[in-house]
N, C-alpha and C positions, 0 to 999 in steps of 0.2 A: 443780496438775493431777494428776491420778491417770487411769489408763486402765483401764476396767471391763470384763470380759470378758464383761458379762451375764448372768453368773448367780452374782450376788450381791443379798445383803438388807441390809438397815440398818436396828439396829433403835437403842434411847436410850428414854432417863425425861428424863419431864420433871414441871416443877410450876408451874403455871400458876391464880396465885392471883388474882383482881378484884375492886372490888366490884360486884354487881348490876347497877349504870346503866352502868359503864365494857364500851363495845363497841367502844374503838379498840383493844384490847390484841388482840397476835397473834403465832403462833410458826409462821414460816414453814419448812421445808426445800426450797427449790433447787437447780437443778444450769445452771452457767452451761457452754458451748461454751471452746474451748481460745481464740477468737481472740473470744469474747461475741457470736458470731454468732446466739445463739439461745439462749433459757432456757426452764425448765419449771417448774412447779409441784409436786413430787413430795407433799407433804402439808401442809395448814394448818389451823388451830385459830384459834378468834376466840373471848372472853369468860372468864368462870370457869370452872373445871375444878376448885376447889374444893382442901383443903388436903392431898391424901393425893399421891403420886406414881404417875403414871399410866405404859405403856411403851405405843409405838409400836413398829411395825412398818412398812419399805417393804419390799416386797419385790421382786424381780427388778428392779433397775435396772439401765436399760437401757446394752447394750454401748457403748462409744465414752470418748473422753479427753475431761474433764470437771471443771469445780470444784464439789464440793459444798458449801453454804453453809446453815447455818441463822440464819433472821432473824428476830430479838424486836423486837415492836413494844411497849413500855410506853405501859401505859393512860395516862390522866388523872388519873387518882389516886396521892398520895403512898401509900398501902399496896399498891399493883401489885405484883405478885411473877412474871419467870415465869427457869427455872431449869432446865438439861442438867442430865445424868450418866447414864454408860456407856452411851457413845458405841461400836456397833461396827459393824463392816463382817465379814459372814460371808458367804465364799464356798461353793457347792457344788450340787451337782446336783439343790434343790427346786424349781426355775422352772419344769419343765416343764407346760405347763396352764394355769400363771397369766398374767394382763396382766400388760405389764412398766410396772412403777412402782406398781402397785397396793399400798395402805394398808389399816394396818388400826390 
């Protein structure tokens, strides 16, 4: 559990590789409540994304203590790929204006 002060972003690479017919693959990020009283959806992705490494962005997530989780669903197919890296959490004064939890 971490406590966010809401103005902070989340950003990560990821590589999310399928083939064509596989549409059960998926790379969720959620944010579960301190006691799992309530979860959100912060960003999700379904199918190829092909072989280069892509970056996301959440931004402004929202104030309150919270477990952030990201969840890979593998396809159906043995050559599924999907795959983090740098992972971070940057705090500071860009929120203002934005939805909170808004992706990009």
């Amino acid at each position: 559990m971490k406590t966010f002060e809401g103005d902070t972003s989340l950003t990560f690479h990821y590589h999310m590789q399928t083939s064509s017919e596989d549409k059960t693959a998926a790379l969720t990020v959620i944010i579960y409540s301190e006691l799992h009283v309530y979860d959100k959806v912060l960003f999700q992705i379904q199918g190829n994304h092909g072989t280069s490494w892509k970056r996301a962005t959440v931004s402004c997530l929202p104030a309150g203590t919270y477990q952030l989780a990201f969840v890979a669903t593998h396809g159906l197919q043995f050559l599924s790929d999907i795959a983090l890296d740098e992972i971070h959490l940057i705090p500071g004064p860009f929120c203002k204006g934005y939805p909170k939890g808004n992706f990009h």
